[in-house]
C-alpha positions as CSV (number, residue, x, y, z in Angstrom):
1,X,193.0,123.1,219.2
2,X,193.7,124.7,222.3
3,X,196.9,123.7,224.2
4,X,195.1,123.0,227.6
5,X,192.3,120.8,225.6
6,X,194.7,119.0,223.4
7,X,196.6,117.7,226.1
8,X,193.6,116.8,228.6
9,X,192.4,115.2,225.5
10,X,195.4,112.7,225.0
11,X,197.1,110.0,226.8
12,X,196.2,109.6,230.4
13,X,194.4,112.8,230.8
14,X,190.8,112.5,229.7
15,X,190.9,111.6,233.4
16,X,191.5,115.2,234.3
17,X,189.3,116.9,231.6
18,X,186.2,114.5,233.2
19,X,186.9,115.5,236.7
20,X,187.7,119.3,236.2
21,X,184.3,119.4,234.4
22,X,182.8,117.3,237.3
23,X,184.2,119.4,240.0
24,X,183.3,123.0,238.1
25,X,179.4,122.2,238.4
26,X,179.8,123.6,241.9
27,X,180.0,127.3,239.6
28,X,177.2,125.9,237.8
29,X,175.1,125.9,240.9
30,X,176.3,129.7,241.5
31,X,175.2,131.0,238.0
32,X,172.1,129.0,237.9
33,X,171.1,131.3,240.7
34,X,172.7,134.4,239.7
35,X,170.4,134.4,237.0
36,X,167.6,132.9,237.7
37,X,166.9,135.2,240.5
38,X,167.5,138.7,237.8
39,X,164.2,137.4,235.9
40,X,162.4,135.5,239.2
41,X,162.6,138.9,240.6
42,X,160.1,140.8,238.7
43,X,157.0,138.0,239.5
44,X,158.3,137.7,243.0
45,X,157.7,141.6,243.2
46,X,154.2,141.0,241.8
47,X,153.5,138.1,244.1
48,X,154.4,138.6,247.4
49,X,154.8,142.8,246.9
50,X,158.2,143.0,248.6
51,X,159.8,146.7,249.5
52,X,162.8,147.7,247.7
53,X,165.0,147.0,250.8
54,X,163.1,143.4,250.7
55,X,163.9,143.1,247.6
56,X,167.6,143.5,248.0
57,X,167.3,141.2,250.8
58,X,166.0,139.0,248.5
59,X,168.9,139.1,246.2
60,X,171.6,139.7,248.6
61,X,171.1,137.4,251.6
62,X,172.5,134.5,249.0
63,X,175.7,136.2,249.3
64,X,175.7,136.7,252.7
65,X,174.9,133.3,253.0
66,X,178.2,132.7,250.2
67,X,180.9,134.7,252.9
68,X,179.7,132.3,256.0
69,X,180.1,129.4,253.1
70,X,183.4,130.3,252.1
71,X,185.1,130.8,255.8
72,X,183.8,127.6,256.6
73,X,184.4,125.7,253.6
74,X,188.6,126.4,254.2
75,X,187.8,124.3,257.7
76,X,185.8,121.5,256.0
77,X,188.2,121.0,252.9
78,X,191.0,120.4,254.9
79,X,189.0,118.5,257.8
80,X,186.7,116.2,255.5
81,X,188.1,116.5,252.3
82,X,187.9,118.7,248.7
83,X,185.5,116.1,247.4
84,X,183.3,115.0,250.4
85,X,182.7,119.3,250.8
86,X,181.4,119.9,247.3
87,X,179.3,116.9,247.6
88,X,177.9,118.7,251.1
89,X,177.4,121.7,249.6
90,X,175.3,120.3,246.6
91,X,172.8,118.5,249.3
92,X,172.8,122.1,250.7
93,X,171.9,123.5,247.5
94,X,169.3,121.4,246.6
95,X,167.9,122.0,250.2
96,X,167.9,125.4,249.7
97,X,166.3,125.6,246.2
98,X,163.1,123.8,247.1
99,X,162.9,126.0,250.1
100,X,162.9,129.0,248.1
101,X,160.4,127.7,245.6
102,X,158.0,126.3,248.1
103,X,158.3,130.2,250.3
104,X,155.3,131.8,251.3
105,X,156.1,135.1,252.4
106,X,159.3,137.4,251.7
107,X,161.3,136.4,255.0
108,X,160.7,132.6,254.0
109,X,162.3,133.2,250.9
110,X,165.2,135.5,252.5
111,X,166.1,132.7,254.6
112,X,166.2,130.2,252.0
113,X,167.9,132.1,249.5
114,X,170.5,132.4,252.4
115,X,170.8,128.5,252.5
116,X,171.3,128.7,249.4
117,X,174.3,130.7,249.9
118,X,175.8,128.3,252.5
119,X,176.4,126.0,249.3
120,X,177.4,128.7,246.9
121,X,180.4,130.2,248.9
122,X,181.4,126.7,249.7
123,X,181.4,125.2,246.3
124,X,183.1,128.6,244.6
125,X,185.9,128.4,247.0
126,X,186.7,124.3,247.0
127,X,186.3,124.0,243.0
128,X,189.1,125.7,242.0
129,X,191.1,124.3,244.9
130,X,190.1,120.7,243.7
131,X,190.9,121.2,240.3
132,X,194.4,123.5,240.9
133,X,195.2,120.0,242.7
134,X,194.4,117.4,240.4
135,X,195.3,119.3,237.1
136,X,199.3,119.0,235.9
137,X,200.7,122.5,236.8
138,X,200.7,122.8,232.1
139,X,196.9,123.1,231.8
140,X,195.9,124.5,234.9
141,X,195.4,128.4,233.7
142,X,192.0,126.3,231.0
143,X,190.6,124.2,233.6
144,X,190.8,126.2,236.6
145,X,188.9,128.0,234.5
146,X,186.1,125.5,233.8
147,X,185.0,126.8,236.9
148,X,184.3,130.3,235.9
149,X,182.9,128.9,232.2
150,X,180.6,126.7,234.1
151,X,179.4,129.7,236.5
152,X,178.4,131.7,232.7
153,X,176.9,128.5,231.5
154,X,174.3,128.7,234.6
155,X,173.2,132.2,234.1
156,X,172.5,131.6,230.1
157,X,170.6,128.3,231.5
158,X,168.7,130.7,234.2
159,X,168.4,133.1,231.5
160,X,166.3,130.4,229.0
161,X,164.9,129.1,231.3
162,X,163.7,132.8,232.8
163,X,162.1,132.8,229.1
164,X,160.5,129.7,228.8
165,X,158.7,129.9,232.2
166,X,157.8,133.5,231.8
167,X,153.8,132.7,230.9
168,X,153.7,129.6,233.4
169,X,151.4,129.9,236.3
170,X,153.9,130.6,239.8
171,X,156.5,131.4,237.1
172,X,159.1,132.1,239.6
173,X,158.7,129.1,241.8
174,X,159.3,127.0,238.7
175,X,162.2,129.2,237.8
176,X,163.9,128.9,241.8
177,X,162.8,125.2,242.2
178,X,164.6,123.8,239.2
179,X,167.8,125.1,240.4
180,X,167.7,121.6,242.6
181,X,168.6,119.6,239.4
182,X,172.3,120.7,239.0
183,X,172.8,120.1,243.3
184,X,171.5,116.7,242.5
185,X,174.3,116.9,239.4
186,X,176.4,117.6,241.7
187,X,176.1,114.8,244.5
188,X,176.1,112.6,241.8
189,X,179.0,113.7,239.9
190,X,181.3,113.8,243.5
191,X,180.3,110.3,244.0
192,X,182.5,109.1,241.1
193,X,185.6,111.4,241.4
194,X,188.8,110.7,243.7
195,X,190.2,112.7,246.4
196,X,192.9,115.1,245.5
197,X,196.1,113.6,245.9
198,X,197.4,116.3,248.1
199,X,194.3,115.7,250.6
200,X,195.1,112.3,250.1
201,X,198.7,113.1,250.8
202,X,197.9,115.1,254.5
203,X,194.9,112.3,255.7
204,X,198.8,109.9,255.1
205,X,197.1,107.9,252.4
206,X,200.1,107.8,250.1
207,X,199.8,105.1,248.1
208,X,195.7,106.4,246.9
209,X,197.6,109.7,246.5
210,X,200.2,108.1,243.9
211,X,197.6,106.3,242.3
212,X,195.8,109.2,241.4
213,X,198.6,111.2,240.3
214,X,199.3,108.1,237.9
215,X,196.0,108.7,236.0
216,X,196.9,112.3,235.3
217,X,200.8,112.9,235.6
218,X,203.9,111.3,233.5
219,X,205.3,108.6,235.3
220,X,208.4,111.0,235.8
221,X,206.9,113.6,237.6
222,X,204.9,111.5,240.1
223,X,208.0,111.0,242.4
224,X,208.8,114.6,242.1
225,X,205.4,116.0,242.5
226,X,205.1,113.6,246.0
227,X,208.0,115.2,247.1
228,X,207.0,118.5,246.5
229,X,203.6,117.7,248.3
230,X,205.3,116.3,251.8
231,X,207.6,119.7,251.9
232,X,204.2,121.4,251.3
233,X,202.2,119.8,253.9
234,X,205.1,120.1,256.4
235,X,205.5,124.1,255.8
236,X,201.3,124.2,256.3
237,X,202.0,122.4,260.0
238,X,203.6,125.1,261.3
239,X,201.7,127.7,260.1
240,X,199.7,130.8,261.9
241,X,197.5,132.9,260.8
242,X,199.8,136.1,261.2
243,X,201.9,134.8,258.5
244,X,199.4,135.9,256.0
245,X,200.8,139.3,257.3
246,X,204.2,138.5,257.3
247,X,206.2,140.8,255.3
248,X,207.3,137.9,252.4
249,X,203.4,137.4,252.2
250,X,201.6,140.7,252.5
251,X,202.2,141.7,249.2
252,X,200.5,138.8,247.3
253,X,197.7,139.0,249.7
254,X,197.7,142.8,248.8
255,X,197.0,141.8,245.4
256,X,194.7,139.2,246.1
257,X,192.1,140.9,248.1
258,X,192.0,143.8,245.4
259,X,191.5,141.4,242.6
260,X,188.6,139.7,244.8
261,X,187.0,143.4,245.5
262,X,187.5,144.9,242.3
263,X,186.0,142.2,240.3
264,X,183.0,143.1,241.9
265,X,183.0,146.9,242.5
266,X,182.7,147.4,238.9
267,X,179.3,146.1,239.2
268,X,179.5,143.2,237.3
269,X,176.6,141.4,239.6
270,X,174.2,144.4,239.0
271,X,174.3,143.6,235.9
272,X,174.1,140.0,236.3
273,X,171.0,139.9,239.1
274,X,169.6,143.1,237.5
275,X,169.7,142.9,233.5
276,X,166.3,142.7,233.1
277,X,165.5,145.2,235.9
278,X,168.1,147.8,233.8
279,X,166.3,147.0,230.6
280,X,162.9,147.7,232.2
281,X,164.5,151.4,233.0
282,X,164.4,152.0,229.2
283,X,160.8,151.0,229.2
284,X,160.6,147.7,228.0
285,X,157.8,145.6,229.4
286,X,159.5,142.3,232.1
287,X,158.5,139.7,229.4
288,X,160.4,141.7,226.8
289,X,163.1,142.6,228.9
290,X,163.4,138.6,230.1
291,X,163.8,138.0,225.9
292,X,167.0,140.8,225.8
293,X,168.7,139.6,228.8
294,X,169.3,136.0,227.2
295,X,171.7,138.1,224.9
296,X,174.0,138.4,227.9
297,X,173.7,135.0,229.2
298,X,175.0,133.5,225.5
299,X,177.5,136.7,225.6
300,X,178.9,135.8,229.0
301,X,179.3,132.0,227.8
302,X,180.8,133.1,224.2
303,X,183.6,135.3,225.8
304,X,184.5,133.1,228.8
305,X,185.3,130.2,226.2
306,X,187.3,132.9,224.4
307,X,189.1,133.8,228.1
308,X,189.5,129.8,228.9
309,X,191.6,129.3,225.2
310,X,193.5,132.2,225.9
311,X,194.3,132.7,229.1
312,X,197.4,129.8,228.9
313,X,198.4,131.7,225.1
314,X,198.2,135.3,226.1
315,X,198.7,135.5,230.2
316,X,196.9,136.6,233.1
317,X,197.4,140.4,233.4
318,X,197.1,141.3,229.7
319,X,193.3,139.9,229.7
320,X,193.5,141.7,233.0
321,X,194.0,144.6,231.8
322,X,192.2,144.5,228.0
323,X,189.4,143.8,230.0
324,X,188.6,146.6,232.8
325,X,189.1,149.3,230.3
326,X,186.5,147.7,227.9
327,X,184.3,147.2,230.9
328,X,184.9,150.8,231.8
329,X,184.3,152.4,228.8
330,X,180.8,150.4,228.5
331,X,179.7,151.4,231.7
332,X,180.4,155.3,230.9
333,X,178.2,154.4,227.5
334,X,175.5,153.1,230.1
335,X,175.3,156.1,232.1
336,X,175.2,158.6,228.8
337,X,172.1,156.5,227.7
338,X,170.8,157.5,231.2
339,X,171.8,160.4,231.1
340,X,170.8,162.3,227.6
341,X,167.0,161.5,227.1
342,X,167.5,161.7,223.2
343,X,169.6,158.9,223.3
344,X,166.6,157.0,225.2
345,X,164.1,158.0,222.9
346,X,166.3,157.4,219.3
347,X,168.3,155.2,220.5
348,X,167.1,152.3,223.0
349,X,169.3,149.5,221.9
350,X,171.9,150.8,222.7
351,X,171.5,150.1,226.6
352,X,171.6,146.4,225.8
353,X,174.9,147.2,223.3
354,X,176.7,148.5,226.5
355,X,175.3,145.7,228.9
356,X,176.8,143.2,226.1
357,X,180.0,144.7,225.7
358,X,180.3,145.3,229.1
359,X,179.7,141.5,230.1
360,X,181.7,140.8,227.5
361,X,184.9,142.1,228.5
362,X,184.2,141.2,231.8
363,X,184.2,137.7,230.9
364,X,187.8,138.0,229.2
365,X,189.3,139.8,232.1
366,X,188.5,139.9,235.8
367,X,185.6,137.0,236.1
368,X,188.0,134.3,234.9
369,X,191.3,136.0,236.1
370,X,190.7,136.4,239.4
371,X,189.6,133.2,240.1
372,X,193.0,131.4,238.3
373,X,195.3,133.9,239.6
374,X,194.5,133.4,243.6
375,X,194.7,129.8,242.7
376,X,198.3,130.2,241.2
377,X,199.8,133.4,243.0
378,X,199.7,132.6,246.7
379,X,202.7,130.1,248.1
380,X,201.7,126.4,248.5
381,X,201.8,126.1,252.4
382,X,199.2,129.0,252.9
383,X,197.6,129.0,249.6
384,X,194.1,127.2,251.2
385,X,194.3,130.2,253.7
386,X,194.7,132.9,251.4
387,X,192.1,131.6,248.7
388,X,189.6,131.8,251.4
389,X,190.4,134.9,253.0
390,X,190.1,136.5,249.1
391,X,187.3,134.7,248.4
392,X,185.5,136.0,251.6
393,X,186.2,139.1,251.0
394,X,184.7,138.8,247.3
395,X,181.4,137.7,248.9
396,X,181.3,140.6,251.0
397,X,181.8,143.0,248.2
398,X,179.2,141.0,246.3
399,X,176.8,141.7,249.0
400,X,177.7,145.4,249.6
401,X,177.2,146.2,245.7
402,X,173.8,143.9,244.9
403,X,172.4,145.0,247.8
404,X,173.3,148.9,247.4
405,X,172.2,148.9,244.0
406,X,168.5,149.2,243.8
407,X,168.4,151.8,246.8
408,X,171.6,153.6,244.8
409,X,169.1,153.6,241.9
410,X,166.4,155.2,244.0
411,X,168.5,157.8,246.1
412,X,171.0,159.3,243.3
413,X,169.3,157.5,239.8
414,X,171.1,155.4,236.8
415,X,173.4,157.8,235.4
416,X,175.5,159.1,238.8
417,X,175.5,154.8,239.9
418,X,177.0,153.6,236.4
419,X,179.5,156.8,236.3
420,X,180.5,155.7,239.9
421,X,181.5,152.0,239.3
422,X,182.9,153.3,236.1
423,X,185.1,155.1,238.3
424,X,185.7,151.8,240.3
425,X,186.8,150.5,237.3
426,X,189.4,153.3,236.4
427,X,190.9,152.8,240.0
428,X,191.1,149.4,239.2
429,X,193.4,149.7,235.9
430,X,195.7,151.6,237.6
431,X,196.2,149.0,240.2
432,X,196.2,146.5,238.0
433,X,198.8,148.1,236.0
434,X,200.7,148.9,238.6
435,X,200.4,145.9,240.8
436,X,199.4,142.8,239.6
437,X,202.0,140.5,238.2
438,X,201.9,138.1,235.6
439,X,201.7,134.5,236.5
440,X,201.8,132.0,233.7
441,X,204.8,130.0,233.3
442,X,206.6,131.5,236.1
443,X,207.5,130.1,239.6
444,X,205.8,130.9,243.0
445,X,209.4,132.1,243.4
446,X,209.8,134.9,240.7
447,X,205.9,136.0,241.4
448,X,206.7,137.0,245.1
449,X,210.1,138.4,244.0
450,X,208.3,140.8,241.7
451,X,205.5,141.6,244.3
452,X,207.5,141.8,247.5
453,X,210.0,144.8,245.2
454,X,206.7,146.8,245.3
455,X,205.4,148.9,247.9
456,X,202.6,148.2,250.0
């Protein structure tokens, strides 16, 4: 059994297994509509005829949406609370999912979808914060993690449920509208979880904070892990934002921001929102290509479980790394199929082969890694600041690549756009190679000693 699921399995820490689950339902809610909007897509384009541009408006004002989410979500964590935020953002959700199903034109729709966002960025930046917090420092790499697993979880669950609605009349109402059930999961499940105890901690609610840690901490580490927390929380009082400049800093947030933009530069969200659209290129019908794209949803679910067992075995950086070259080379088999028609004609599966493998290593690598690493690499006193400033920054380059994509697709066609975030992905080995250290089992201490020796 797995080291992080045998211990949260035993003694006090079912506790923590429960509420790590619990609290990664916020990634739910983002893969529910990551997928769900790659097969709603195709009936939306038949209902209310939206332009291309439209229809990347469509798809990217989510993640628009997500950025304004994830600055302001650093503000309210801190403000109201890790737990009282992801419950806000599930009402949000839920708002915004019943507004998109009920839209009758394509700014309607837009708009909502941008709501929508509001919850997403908010809940993908305070889940892994909440867990990181209430998770013993020995198991934190597998449930950190639960957030990313539960983020592939939502897209196989868009993708069945893609399939199953495909012959209903307003197909792609149905399929928008039911994204409400896991934001009403979500208020529900935040109802029944504690604060974390550092939150608890910095609102000078000490003795809730030391009763938490007792349900998920030996009793010798709770007086050491309070201590810890108040030098913590007296370091964050004095800080300014120019200190994520400062020279001790700048390499770690360096590393962070790359992390955050590479993960998506190598397209992994066009082939998320777009699977079906890509499979449509090789001339399969939308019902059809609704039936493939399932193979990636149960593919992205298979390999993150893989990544979540073996990310506290193996490391960080050598998933890292395994990861972007596979992704690489599957993205240079996607733009051969493009690009030599006999491929197309004797050999169409094997499109879908390099969507799998791609989203395959993906899932080992950069999906899971990023979002663990920016939870573990940054120093305690600023480590709120810097999530959010990475996790900003991966919204925006969400948005710049799904929106690009279909007009990238139009202006230069699917062989020159694959080769070119193949490229991305190149660039992105090196730095990782060069740049990215490796985190598990070592102290914030020996992490920025390593980074700080390199050059920025």
């Amino acid at each position: 059994m797995p080291g992080f699921v045998r211990t949260a399995a035993s003694g006090r820490n079912p506790f923590v297994l429960k509420i790590s689950i619990i609290a990664a339902v916020g990634g739910l809610l983002f893969g529910y509509d990551t997928g769900v909007i790659s097969g709603a897509l195709l009936y939306i384009h038949d209902d209310l005829h939206p332009s291309t541009v439209a229809e990347s408006w469509i798809v990217a004002s989510l993640l628009l949406g997500a950025a304004a989410g994830a600055v302001a979500s650093g503000y309210l964590a801190d403000r109201i609370s890790r737990r009282w935020t992801k419950l806000l953002a599930g009402v949000v959700y839920v708002i915004g999912a019943l507004g998109s199903a009920l839209a009758q034109d394509t700014p309607q729709l837009i708009a909502a979808r941008a709501v929508l966002g509001l919850a997403v960025g908010t809940a993908s930046f305070v889940a892994p914060m909440y867990i990181s917090e209430q998770t013993p420092p020995s198991i934190r790499g597998g449930t950190v993690s639960f957030n990313q697993l539960l983020v592939t979880v939502g897209i196989l669950l868009a993708y069945v449920l893609n399939f199953l609605l495909k012959d209903l009349g307003d197909n792609w109402r149905w399929m928008l509208g039911l994204g409400a059930l896991p934001g009403l999961f979500l208020i529900a499940g935040m109802l029944v979880v504690p604060h974390t105890p550092r939150w608890l901690m910095s609102a000078g609610r000490r003795r809730e904070a030391r009763h938490v840690l007792e349900h998920s901490r030996e009793p010798g580490d709770i007086d050491r892990e309070i201590d810890d927390i108040d030098s913590v929380l007296a370091a964050e009082r004095r800080f300014r934002f120019r200190d994520l400049v400062a020279p001790g800093v700048r390499p770690l947030l360096v590393v962070g921001l790359a992390l955050a933009v590479f993960q998506q530069f190598v397209g992994v969200n066009t082939v998320i929102y777009f699977s079906p659209t890509i499979l449509t290129y090789t001339g399969l019908h939308a019902d059809s290509a609704i039936t493939q794209a399932m193979s990636v949803g149960i593919t992205n679910v298979v390999f993150t479980i893989v990544a979540v067992i073996l990310l506290d075995r193996f490391g960080r950086r050598k998933l890292l790394l395994t990861g972007t070259v596979g992704l690489t080379v599957a993205l240079l088999v996607l733009a051969a199929f493009f690009a030599v028609p006999s491929l197309r004609q004797d050999a169409p599966w094997l499109a879908l082969l390099a969507l799998v493998g791609y989203i395959a290593c993906f899932a080992v690598g950069l999906g899971p890694v990023f979002w663990l690493m920016i939870s573990e690499v940054f120093p305690l006193w600023l480590r709120s600041k810097a999530m959010a400033a990475c996790t900003l920054a991966n919204w925006v380059a969400n948005f710049l690549v799904s929106y690009f994509f279909l007009q990238f697709i139009a202006m230069i066609g699917q062989t020159a756009t694959f080769c070119v975030y193949a490229g991305l992905g190149v660039l992105a080995v090196l730095f990782f190679a060069r740049r990215v250290p490796e985190t598990k089992g070592r102290t914030l201490e020996q992490i920025e000693h390593e980074v700080a020796g390199q050059s920025v």
